[in-house]
PDB file as gemmi writes it, atoms N, CA and C in Angstrom:
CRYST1    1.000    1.000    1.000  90.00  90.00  90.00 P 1                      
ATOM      1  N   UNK A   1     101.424 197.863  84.014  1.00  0.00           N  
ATOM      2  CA  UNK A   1     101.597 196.432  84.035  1.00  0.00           C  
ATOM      3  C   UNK A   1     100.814 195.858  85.221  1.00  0.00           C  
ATOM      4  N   UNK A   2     100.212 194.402  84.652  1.00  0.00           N  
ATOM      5  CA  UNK A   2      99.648 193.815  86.527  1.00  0.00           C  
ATOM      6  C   UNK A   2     100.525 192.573  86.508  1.00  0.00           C  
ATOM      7  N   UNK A   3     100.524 192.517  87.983  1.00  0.00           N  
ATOM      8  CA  UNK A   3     101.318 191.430  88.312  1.00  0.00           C  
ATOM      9  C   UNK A   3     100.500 190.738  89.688  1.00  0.00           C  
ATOM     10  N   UNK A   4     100.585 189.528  89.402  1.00  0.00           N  
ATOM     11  CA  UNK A   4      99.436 188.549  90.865  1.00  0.00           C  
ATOM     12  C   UNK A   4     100.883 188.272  91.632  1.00  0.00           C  
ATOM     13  N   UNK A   5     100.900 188.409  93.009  1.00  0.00           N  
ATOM     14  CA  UNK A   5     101.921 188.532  93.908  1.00  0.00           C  
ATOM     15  C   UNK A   5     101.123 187.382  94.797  1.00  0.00           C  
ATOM     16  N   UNK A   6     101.793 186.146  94.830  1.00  0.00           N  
ATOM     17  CA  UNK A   6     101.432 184.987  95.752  1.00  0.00           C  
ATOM     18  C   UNK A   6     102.344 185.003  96.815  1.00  0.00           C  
ATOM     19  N   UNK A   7     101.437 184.222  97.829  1.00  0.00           N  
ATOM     20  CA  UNK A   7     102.490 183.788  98.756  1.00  0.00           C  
ATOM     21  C   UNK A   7     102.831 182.381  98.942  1.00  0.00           C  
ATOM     22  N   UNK A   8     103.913 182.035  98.649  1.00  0.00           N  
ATOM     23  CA  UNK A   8     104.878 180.293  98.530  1.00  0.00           C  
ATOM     24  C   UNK A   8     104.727 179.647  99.720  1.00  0.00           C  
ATOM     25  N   UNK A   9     104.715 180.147 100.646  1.00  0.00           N  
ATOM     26  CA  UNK A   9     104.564 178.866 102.133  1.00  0.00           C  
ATOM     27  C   UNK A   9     103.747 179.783 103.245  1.00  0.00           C  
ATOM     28  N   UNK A  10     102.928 178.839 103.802  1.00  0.00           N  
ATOM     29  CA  UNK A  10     102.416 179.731 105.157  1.00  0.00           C  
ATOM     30  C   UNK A  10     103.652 180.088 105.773  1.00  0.00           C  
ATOM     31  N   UNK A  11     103.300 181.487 106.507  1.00  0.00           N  
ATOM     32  CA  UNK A  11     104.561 181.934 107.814  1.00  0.00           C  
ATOM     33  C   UNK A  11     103.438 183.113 108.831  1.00  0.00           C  
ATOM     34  N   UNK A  12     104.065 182.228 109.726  1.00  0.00           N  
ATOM     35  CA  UNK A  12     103.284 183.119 111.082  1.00  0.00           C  
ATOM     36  C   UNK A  12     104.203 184.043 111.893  1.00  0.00           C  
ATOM     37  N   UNK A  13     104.370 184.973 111.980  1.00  0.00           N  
ATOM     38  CA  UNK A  13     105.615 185.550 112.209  1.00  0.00           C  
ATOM     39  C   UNK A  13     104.928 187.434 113.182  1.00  0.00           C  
ATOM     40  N   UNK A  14     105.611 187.369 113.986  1.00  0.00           N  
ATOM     41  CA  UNK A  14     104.752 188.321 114.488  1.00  0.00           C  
ATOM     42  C   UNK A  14     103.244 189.083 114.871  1.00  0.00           C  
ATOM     43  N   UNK A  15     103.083 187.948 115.047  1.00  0.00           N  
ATOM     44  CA  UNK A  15     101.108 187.905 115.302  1.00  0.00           C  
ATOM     45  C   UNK A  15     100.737 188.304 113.736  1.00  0.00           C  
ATOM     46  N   UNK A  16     101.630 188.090 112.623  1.00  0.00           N  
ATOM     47  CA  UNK A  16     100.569 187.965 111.577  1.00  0.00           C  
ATOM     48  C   UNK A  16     100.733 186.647 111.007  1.00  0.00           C  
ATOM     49  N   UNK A  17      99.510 186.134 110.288  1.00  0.00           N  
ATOM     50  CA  UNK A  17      99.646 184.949 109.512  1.00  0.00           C  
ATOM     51  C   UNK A  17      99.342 185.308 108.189  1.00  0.00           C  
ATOM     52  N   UNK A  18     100.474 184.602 107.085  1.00  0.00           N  
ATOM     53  CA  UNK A  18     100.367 184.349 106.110  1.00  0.00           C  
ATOM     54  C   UNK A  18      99.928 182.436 106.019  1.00  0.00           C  
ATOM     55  N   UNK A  19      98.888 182.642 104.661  1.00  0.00           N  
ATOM     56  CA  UNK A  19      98.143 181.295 104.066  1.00  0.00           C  
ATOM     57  C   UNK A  19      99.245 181.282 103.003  1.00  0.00           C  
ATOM     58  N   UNK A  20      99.735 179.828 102.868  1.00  0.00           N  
ATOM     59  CA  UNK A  20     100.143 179.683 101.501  1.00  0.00           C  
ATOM     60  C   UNK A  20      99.019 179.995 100.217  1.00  0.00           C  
ATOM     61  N   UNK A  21      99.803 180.806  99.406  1.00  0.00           N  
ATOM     62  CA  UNK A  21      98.512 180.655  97.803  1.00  0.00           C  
ATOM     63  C   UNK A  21      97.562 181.926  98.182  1.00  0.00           C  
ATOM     64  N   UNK A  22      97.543 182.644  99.168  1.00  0.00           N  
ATOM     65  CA  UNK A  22      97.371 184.245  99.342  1.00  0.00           C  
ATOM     66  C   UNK A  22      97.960 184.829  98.489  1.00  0.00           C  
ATOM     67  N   UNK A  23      96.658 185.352  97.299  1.00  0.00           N  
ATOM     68  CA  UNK A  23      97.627 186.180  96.067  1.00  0.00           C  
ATOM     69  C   UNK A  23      96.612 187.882  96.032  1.00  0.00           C  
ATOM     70  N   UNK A  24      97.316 188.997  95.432  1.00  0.00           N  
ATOM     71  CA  UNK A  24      96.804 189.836  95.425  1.00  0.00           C  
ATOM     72  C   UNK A  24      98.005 190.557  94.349  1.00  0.00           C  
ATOM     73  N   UNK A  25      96.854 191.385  93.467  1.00  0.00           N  
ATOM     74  CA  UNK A  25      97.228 191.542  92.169  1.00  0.00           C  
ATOM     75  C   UNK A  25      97.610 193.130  91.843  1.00  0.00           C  
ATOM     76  N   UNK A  26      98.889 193.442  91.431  1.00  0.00           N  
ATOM     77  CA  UNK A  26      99.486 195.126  91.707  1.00  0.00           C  
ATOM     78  C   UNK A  26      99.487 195.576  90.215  1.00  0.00           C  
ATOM     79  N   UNK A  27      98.887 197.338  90.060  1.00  0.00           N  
ATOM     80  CA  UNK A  27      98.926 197.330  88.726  1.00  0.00           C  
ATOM     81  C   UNK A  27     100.028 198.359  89.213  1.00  0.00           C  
ATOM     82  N   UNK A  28     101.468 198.321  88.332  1.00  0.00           N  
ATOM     83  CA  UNK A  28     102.620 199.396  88.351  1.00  0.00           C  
ATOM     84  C   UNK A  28     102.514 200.071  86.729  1.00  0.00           C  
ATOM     85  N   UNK A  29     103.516 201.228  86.923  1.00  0.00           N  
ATOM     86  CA  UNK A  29     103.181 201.941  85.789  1.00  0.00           C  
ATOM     87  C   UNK A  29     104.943 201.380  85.674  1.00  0.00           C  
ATOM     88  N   UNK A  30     105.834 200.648  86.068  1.00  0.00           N  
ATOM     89  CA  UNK A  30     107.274 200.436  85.396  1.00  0.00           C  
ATOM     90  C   UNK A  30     106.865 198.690  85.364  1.00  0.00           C  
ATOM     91  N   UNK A  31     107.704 198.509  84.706  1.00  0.00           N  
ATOM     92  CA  UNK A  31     107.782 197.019  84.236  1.00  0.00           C  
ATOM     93  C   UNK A  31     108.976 196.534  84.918  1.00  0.00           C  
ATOM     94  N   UNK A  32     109.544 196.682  85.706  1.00  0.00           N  
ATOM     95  CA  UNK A  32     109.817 195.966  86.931  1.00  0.00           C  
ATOM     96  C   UNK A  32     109.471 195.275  87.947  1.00  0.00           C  
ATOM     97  N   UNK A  33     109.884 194.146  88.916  1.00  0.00           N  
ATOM     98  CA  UNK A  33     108.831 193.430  89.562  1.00  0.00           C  
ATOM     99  C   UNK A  33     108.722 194.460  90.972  1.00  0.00           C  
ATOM    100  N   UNK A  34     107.167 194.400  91.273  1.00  0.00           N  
ATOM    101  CA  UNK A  34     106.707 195.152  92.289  1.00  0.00           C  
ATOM    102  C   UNK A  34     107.409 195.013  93.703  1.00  0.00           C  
ATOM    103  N   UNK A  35     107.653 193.854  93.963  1.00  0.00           N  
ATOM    104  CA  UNK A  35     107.698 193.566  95.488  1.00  0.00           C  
ATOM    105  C   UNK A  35     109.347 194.346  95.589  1.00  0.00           C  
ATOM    106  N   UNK A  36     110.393 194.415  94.543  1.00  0.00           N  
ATOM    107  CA  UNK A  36     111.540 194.957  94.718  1.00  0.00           C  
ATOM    108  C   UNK A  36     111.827 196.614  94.672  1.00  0.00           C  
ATOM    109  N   UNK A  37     110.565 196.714  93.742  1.00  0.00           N  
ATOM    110  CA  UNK A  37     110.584 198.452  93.485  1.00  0.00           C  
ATOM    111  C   UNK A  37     110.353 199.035  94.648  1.00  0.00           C  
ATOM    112  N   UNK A  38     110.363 200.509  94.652  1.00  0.00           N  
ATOM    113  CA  UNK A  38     109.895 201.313  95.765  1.00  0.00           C  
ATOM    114  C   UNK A  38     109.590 200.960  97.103  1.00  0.00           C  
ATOM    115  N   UNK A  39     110.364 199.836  97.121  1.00  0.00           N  
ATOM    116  CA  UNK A  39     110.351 199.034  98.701  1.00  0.00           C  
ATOM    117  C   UNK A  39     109.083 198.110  98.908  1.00  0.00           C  
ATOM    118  N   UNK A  40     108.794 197.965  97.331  1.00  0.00           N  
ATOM    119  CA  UNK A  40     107.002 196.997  97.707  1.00  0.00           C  
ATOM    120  C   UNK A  40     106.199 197.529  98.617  1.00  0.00           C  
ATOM    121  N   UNK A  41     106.130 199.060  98.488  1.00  0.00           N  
ATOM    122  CA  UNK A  41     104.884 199.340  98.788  1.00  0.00           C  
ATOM    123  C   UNK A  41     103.481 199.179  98.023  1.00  0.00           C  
ATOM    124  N   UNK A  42     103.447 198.916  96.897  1.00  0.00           N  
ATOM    125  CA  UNK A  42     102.225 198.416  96.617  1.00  0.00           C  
ATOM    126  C   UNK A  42     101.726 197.085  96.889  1.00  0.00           C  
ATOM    127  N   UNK A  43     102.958 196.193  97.165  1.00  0.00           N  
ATOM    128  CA  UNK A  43     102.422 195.045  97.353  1.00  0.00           C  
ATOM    129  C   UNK A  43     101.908 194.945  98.675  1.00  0.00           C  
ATOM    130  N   UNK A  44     102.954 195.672 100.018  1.00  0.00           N  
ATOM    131  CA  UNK A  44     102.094 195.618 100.634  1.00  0.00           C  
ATOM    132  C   UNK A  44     100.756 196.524 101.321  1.00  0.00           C  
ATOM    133  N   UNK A  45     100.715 197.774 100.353  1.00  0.00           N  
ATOM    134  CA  UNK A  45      99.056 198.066 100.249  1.00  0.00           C  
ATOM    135  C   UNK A  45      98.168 196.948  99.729  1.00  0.00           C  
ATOM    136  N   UNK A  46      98.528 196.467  98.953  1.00  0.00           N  
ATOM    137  CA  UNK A  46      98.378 195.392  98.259  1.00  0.00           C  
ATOM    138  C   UNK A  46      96.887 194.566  99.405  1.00  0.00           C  
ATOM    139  N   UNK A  47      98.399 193.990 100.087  1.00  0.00           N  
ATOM    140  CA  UNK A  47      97.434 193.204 100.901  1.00  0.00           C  
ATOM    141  C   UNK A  47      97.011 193.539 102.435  1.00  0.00           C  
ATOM    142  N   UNK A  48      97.231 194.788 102.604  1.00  0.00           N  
ATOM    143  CA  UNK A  48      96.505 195.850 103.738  1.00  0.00           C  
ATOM    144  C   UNK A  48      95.077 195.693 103.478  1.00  0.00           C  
ATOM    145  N   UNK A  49      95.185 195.791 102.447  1.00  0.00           N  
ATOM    146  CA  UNK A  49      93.627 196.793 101.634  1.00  0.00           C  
ATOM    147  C   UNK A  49      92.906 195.239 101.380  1.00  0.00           C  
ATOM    148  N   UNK A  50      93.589 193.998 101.285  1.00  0.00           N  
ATOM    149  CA  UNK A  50      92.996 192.845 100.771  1.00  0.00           C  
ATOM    150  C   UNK A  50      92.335 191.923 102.026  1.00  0.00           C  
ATOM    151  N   UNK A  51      93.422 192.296 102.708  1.00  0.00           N  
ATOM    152  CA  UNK A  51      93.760 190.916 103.714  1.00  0.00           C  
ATOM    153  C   UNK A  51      93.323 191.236 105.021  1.00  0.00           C  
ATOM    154  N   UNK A  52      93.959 192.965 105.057  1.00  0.00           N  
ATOM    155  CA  UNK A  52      94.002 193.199 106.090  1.00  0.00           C  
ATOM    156  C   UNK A  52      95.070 192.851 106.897  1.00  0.00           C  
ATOM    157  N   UNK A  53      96.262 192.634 106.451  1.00  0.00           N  
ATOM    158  CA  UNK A  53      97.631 192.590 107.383  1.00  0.00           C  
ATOM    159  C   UNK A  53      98.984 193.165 106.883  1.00  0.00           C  
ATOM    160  N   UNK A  54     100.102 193.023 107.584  1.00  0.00           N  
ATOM    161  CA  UNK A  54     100.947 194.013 107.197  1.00  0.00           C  
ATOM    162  C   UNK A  54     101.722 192.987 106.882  1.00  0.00           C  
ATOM    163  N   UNK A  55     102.567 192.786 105.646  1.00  0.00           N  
ATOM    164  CA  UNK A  55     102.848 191.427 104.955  1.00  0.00           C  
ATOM    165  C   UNK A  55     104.178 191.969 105.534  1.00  0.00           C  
ATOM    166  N   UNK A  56     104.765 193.243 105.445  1.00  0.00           N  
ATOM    167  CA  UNK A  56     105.974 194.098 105.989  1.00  0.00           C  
ATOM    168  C   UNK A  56     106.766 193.762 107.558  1.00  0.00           C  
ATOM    169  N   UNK A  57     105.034 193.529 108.435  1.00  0.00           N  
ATOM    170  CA  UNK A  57     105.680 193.825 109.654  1.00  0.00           C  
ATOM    171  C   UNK A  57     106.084 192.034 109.744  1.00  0.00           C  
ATOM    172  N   UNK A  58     105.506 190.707 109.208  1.00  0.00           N  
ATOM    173  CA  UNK A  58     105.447 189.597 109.063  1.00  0.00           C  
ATOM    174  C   UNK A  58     106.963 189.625 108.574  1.00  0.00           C  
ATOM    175  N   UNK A  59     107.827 189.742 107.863  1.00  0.00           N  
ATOM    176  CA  UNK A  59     108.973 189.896 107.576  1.00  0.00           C  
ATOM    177  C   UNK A  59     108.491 189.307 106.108  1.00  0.00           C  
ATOM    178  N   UNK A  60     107.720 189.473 105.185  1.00  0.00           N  
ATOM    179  CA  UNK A  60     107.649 188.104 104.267  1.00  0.00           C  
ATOM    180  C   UNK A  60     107.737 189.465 102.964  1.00  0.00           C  
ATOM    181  N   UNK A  61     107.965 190.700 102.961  1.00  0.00           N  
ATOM    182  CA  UNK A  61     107.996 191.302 101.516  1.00  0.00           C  
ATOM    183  C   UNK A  61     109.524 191.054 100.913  1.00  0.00           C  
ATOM    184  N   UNK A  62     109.353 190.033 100.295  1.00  0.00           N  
ATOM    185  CA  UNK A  62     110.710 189.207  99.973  1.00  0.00           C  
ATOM    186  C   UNK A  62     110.537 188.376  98.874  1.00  0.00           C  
ATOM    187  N   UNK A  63     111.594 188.439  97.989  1.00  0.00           N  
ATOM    188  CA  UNK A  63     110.958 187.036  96.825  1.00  0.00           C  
ATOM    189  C   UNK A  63     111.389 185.875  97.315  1.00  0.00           C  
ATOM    190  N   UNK A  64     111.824 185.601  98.641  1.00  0.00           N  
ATOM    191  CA  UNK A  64     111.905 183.968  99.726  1.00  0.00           C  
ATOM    192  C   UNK A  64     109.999 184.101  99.676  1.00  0.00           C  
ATOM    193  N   UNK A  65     109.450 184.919 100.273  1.00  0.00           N  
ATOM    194  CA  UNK A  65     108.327 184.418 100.180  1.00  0.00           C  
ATOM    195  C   UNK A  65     107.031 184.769  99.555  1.00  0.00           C  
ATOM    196  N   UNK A  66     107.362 185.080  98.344  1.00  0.00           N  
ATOM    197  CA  UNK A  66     106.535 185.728  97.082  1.00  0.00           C  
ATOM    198  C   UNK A  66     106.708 185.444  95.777  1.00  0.00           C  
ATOM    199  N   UNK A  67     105.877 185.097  94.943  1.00  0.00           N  
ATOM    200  CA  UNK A  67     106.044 184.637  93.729  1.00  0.00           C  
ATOM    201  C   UNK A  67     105.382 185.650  92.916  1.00  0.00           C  
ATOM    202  N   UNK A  68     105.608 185.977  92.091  1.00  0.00           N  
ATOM    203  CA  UNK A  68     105.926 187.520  90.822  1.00  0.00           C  
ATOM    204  C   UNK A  68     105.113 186.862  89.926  1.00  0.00           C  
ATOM    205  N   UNK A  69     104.234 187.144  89.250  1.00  0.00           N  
ATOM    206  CA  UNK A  69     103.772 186.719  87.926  1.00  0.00           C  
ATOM    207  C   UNK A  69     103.419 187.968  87.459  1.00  0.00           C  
ATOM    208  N   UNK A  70     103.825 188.066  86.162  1.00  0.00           N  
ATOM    209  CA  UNK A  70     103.130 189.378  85.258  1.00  0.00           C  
ATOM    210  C   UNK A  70     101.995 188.904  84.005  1.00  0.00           C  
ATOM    211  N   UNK A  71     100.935 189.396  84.847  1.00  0.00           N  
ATOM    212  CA  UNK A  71      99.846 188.647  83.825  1.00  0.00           C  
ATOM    213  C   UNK A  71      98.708 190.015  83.124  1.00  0.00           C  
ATOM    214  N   UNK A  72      99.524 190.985  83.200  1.00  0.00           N  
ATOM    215  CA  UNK A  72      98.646 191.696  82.271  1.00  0.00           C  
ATOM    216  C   UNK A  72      99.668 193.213  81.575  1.00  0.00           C  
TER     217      UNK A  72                                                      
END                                                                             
């Protein structure tokens, strides 16, 4: 399954910054939403590998500040 994982509001939170509308797209092999499974580690490889920051250490791997879409 893919799913585009946005982010809903800027948050600056531990010397990292999140942009609102920062999206990056997870392909899982369960059809469950990513950011809750396996502790959202793909999401945030996700955006290691994208962004270059740790969405984890920001406190933001959360659906307060992530929006789930399953678009493939």
């Amino acid at each position: 399954m893919l799913y585009r994982v946005t982010v809903k509001n800027s948050k600056n939170s531990n010397g990292v910054r999140l942009e609102r509308g920062m999206s990056v797209d997870v392909v899982t092999n369960s059809m469950s939403n990513p950011v809750t499974t396996n502790g959202g580690q793909p999401v945030a490889d996700a955006f290691m590998r994208i962004y270059g920051i740790d969405i984890r250490q920001a406190g933001a791997l959360n659906m307060a500040y992530l929006d789930v879409k399953q678009i493939g």
